[in-house]
Structure formats: structure tokens, C-alpha cells
KEMARVO-954305 format. One record per atom (N, C-alpha, C): x, y, z; residue number from 1; chain; atom name; residue in three letters. Coordinates in steps of 0.1 Angstrom, whole numbers. Last residue first. Example, Ala and Ser with C-alpha at 12.3 -4.5 7.8 and 13.67 -1.06 7.14 Angstrom:
<node px="128" py="-22" pz="71" pos="2" unit="A" site="N" code="SER"/>
<node px="137" py="-11" pz="71" pos="2" unit="A" site="CA" code="SER"/>
<node px="129" py="0" pz="79" pos="2" unit="A" site="C" code="SER"/>
<node px="132" py="-57" pz="78" pos="1" unit="A" site="N" code="ALA"/>
<node px="123" py="-45" pz="78" pos="1" unit="A" site="CA" code="ALA"/>
<node px="132" py="-33" pz="78" pos="1" unit="A" site="C" code="ALA"/>
***
This chain:
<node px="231" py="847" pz="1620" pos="71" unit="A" site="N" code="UNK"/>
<node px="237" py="848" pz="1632" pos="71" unit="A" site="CA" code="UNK"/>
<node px="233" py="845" pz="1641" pos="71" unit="A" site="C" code="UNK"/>
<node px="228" py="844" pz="1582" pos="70" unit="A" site="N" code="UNK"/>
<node px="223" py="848" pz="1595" pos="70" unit="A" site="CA" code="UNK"/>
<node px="227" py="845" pz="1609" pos="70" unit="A" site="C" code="UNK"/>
<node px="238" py="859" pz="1555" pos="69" unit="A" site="N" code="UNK"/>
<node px="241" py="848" pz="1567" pos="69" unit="A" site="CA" code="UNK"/>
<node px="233" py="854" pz="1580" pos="69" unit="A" site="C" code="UNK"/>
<node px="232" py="860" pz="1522" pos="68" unit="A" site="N" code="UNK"/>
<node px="225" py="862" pz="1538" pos="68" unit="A" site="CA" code="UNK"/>
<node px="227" py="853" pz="1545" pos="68" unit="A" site="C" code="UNK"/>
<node px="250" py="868" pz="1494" pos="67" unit="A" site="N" code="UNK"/>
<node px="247" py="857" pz="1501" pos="67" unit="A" site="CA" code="UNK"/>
<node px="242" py="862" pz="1518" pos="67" unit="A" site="C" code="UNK"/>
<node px="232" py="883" pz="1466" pos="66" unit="A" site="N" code="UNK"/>
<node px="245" py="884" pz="1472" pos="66" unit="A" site="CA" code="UNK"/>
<node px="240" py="868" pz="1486" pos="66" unit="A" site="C" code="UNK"/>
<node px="210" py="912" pz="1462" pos="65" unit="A" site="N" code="UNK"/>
<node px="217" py="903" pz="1457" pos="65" unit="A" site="CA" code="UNK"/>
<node px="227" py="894" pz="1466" pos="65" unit="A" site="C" code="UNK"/>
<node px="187" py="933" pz="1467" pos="64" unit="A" site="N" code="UNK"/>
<node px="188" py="920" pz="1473" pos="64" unit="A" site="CA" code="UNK"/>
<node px="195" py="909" pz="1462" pos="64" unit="A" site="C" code="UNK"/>
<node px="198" py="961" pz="1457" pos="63" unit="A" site="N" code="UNK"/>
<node px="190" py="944" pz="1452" pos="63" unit="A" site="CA" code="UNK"/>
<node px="191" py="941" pz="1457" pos="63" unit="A" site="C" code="UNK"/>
<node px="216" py="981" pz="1473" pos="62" unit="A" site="N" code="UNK"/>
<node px="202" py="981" pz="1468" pos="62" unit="A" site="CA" code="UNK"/>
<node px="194" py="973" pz="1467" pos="62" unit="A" site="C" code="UNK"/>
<node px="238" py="969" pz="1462" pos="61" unit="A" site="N" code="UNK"/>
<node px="235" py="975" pz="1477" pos="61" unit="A" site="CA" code="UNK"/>
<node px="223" py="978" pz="1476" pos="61" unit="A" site="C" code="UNK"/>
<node px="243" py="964" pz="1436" pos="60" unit="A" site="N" code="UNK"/>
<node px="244" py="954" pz="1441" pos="60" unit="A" site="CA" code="UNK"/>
<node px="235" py="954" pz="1455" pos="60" unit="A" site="C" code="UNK"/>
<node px="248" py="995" pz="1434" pos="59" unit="A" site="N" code="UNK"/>
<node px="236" py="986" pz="1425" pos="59" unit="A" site="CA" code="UNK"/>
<node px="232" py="975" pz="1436" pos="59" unit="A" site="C" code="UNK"/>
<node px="271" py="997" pz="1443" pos="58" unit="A" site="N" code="UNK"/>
<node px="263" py="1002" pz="1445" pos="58" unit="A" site="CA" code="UNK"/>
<node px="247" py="999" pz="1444" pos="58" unit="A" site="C" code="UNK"/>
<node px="289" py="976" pz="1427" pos="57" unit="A" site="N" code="UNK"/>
<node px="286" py="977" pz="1441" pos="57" unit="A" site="CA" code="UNK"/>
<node px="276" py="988" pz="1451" pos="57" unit="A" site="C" code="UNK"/>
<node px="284" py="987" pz="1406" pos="56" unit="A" site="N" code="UNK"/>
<node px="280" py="974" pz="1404" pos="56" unit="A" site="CA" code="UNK"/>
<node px="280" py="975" pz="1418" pos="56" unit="A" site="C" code="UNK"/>
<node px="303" py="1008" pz="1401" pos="55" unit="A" site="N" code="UNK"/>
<node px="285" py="1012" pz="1405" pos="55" unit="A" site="CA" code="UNK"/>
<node px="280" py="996" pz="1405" pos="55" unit="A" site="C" code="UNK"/>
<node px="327" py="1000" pz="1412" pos="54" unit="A" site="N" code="UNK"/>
<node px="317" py="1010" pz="1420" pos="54" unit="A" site="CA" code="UNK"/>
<node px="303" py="1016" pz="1419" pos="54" unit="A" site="C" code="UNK"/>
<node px="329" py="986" pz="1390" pos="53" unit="A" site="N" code="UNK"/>
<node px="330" py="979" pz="1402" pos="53" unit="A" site="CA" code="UNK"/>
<node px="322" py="985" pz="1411" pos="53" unit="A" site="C" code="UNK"/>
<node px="329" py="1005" pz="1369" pos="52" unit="A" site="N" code="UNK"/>
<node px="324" py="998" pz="1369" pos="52" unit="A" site="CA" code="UNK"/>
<node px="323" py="985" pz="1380" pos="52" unit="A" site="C" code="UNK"/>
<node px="355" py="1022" pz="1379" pos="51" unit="A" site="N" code="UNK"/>
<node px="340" py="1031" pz="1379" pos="51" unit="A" site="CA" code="UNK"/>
<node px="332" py="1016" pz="1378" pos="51" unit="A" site="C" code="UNK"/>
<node px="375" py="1001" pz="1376" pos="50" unit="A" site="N" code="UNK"/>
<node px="371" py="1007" pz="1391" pos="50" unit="A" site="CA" code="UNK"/>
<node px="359" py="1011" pz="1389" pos="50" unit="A" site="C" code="UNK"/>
<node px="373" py="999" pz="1354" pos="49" unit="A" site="N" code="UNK"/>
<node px="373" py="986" pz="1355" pos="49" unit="A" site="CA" code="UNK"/>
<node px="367" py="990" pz="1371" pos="49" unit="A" site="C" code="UNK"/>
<node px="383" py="1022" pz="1343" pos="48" unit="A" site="N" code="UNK"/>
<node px="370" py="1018" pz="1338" pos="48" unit="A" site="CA" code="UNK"/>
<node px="364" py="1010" pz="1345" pos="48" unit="A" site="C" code="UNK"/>
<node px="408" py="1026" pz="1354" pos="47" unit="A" site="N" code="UNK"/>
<node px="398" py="1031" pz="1355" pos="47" unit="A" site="CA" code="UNK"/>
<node px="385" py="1030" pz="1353" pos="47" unit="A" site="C" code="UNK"/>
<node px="421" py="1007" pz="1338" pos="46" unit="A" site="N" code="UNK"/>
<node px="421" py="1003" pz="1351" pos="46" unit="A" site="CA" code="UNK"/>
<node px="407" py="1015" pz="1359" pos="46" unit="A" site="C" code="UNK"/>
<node px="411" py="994" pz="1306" pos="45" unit="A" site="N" code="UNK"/>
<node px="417" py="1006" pz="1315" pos="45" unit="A" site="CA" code="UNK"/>
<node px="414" py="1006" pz="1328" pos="45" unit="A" site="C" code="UNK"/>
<node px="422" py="964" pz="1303" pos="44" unit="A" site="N" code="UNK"/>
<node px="416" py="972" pz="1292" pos="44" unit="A" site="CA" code="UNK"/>
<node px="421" py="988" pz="1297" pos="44" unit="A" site="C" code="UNK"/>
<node px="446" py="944" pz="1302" pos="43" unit="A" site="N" code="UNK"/>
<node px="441" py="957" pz="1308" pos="43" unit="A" site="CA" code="UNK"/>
<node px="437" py="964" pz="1298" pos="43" unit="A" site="C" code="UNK"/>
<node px="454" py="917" pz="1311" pos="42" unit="A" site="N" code="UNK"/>
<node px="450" py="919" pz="1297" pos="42" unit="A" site="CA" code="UNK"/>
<node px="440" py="931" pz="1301" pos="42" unit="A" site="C" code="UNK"/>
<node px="465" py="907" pz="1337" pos="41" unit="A" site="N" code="UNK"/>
<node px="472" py="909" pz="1323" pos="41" unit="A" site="CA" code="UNK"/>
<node px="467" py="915" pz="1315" pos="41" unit="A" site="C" code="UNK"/>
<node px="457" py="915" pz="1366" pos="40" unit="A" site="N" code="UNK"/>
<node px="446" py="916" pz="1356" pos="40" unit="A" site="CA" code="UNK"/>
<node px="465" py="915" pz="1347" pos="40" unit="A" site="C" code="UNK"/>
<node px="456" py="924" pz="1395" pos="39" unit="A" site="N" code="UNK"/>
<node px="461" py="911" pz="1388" pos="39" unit="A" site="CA" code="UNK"/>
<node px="457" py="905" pz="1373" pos="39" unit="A" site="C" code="UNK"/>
<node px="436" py="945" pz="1397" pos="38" unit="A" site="N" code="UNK"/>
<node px="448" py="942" pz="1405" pos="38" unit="A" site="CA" code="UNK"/>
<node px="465" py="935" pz="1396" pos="38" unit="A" site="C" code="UNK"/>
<node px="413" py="931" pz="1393" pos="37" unit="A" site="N" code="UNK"/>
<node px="418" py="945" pz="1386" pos="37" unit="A" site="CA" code="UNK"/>
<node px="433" py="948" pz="1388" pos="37" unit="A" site="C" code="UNK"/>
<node px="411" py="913" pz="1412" pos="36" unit="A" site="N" code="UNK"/>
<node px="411" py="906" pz="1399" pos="36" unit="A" site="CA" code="UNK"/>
<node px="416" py="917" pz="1391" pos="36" unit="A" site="C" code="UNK"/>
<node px="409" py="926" pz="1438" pos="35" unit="A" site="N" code="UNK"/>
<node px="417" py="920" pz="1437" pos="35" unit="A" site="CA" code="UNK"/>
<node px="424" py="910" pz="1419" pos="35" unit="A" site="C" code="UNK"/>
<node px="390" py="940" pz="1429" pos="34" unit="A" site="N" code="UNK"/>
<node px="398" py="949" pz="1431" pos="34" unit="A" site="CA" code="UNK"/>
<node px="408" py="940" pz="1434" pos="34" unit="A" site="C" code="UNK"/>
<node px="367" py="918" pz="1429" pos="33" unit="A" site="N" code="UNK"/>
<node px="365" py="924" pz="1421" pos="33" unit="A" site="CA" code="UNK"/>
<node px="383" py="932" pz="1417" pos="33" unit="A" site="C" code="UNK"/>
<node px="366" py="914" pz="1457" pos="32" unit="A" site="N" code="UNK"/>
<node px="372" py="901" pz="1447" pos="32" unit="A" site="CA" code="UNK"/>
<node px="377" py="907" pz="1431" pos="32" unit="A" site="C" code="UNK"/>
<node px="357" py="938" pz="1469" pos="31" unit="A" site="N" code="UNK"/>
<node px="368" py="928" pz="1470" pos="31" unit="A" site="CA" code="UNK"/>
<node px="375" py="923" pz="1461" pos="31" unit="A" site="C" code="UNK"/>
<node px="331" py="936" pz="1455" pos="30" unit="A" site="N" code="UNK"/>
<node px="342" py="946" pz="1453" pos="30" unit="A" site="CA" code="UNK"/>
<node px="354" py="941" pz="1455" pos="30" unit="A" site="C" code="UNK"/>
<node px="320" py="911" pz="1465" pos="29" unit="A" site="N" code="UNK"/>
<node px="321" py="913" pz="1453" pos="29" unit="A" site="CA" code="UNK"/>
<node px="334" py="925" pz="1449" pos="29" unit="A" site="C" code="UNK"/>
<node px="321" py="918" pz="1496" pos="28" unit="A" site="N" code="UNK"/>
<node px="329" py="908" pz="1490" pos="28" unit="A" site="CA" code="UNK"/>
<node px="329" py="908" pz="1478" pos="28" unit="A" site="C" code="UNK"/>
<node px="310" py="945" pz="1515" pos="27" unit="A" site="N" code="UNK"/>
<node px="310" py="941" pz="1498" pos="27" unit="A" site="CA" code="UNK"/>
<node px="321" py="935" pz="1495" pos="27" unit="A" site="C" code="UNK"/>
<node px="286" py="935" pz="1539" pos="26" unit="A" site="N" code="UNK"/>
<node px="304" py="937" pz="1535" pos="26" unit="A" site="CA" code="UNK"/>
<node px="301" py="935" pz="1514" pos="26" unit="A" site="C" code="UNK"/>
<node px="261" py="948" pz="1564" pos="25" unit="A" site="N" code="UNK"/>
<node px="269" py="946" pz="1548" pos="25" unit="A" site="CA" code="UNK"/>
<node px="286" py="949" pz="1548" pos="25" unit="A" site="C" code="UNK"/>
<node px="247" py="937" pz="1591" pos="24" unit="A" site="N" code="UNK"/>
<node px="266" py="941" pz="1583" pos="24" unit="A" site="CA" code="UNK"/>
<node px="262" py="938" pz="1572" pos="24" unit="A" site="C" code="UNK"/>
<node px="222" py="944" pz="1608" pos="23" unit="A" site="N" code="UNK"/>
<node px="227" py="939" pz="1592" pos="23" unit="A" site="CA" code="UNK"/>
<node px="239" py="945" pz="1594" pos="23" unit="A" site="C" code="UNK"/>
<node px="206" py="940" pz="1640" pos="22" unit="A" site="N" code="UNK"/>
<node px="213" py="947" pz="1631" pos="22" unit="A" site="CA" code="UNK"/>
<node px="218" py="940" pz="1621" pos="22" unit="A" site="C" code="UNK"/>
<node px="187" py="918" pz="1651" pos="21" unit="A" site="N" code="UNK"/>
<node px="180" py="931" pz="1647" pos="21" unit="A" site="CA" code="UNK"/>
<node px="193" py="939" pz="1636" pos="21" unit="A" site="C" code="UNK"/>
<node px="198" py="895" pz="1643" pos="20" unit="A" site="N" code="UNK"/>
<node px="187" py="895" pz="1649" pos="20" unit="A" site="CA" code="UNK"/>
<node px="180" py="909" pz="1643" pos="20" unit="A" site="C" code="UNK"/>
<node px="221" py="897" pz="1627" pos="19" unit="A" site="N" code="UNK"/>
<node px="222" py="889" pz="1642" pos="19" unit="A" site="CA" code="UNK"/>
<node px="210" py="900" pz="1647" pos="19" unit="A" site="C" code="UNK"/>
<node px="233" py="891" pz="1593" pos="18" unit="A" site="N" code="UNK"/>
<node px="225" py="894" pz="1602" pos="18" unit="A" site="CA" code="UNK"/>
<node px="225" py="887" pz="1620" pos="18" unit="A" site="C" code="UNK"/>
<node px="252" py="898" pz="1570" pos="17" unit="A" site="N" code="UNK"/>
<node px="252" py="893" pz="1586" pos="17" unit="A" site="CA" code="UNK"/>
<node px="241" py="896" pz="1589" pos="17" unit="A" site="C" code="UNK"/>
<node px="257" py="901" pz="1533" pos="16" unit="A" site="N" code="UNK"/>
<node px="252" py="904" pz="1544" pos="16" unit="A" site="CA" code="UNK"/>
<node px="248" py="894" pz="1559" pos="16" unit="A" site="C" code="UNK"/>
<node px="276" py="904" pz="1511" pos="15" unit="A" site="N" code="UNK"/>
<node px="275" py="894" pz="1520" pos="15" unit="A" site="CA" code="UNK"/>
<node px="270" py="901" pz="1535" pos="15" unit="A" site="C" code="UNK"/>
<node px="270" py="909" pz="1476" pos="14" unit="A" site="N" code="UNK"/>
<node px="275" py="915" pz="1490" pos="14" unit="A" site="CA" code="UNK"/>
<node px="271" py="904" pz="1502" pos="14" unit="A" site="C" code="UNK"/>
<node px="275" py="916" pz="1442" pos="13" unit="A" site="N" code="UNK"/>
<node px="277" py="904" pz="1459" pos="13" unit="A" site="CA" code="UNK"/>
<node px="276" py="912" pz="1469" pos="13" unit="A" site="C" code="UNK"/>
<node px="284" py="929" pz="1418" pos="12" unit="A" site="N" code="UNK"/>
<node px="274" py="932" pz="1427" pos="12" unit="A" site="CA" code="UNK"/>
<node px="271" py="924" pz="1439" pos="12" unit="A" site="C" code="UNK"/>
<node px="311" py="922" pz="1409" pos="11" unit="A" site="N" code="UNK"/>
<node px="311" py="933" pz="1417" pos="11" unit="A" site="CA" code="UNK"/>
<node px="298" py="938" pz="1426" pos="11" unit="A" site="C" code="UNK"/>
<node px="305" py="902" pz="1393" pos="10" unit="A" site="N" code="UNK"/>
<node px="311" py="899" pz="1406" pos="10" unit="A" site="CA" code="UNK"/>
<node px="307" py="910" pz="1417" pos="10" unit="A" site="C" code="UNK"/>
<node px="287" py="917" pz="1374" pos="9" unit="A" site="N" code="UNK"/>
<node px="282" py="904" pz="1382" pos="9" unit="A" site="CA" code="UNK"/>
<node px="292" py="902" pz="1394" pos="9" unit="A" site="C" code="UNK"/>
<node px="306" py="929" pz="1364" pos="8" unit="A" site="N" code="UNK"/>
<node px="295" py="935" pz="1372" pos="8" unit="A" site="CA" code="UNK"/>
<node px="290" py="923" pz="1378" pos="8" unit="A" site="C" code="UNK"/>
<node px="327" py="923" pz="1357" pos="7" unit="A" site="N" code="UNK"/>
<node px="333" py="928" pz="1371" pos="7" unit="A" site="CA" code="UNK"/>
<node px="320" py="933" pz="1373" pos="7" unit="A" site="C" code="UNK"/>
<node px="316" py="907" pz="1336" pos="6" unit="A" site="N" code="UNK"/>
<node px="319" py="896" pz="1347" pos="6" unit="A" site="CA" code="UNK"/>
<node px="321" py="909" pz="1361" pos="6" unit="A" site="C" code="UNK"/>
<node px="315" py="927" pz="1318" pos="5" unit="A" site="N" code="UNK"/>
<node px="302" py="919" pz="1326" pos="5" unit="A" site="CA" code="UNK"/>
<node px="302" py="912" pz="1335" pos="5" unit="A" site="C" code="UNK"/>
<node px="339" py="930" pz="1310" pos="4" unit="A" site="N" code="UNK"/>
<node px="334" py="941" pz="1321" pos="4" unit="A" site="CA" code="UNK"/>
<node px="316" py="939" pz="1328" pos="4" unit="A" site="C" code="UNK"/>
<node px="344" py="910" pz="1299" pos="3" unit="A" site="N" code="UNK"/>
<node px="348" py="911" pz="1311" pos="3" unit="A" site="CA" code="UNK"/>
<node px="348" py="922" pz="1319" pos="3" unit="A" site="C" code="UNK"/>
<node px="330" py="908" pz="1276" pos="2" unit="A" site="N" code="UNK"/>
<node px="325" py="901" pz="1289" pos="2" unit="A" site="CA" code="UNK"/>
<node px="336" py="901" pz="1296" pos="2" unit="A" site="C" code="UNK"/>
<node px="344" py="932" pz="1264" pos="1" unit="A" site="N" code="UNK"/>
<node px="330" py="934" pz="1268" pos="1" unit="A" site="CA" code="UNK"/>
<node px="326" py="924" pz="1278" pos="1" unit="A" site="C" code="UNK"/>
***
């Protein structure tokens, strides 16, 4: 259970660019996320671990979560 809390917390990050008028979203949480799923020993179900990355990065895309770099 807290490690499908942790792929929501990671999984919601996103690292948004700004340069004046246009926004890059990158989803570095997903990332990190699919890199930890990846390399995971102690697998709960690898599918689970995706659907819950993909809505945490979905979510994530919405909130104003995550780190704002500005340009």
C-alpha cells in the first residue's frame, strides 16, 4: 500500500518550462516512476503500478503540482 502511494506522489511531478508566453510540460514523475517499476524486486503487479502512474500523471497535469522553471 505505501508503495503504491509513493508511485502517486512521484508519479504526480511534472516539470514545467516556461519562456514567456509558451509552457513545456515534461512528466519527470512518470519518468522516475517507470524507471522504479522497471527495477522494482518486490512486484506487486506491474500493471497496477503503470495504471497508477498514469492517472497520478494525469492528476498531477491538472494541479499545479511539480517544479516551474522559468526561461
Amino acid at each position: 500500500m505505501l508503495k503504491l502511494v509513493l508511485f502517486i506522489i512521484i508519479g504526480s511531478q511534472w516539470l514545467r518550462v516556461t519562456n514567456g508566453v509558451s509552457v513545456l510540460p515534461v512528466p519527470i514523475g512518470f519518468i522516475i516512476g517507470l524507471i522504479f517499476t522497471t527495477y522494482d524486486h518486490f512486484i506487486i503487479d506491474r500493471k497496477i503500478e503503470y495504471a497508477v502512474l498514469l492517472m497520478a500523471a494525469f492528476i498531477g497535469f491538472w494541479i499545479p503540482m511539480g517544479i516551474n522553471l522559468i526561461v
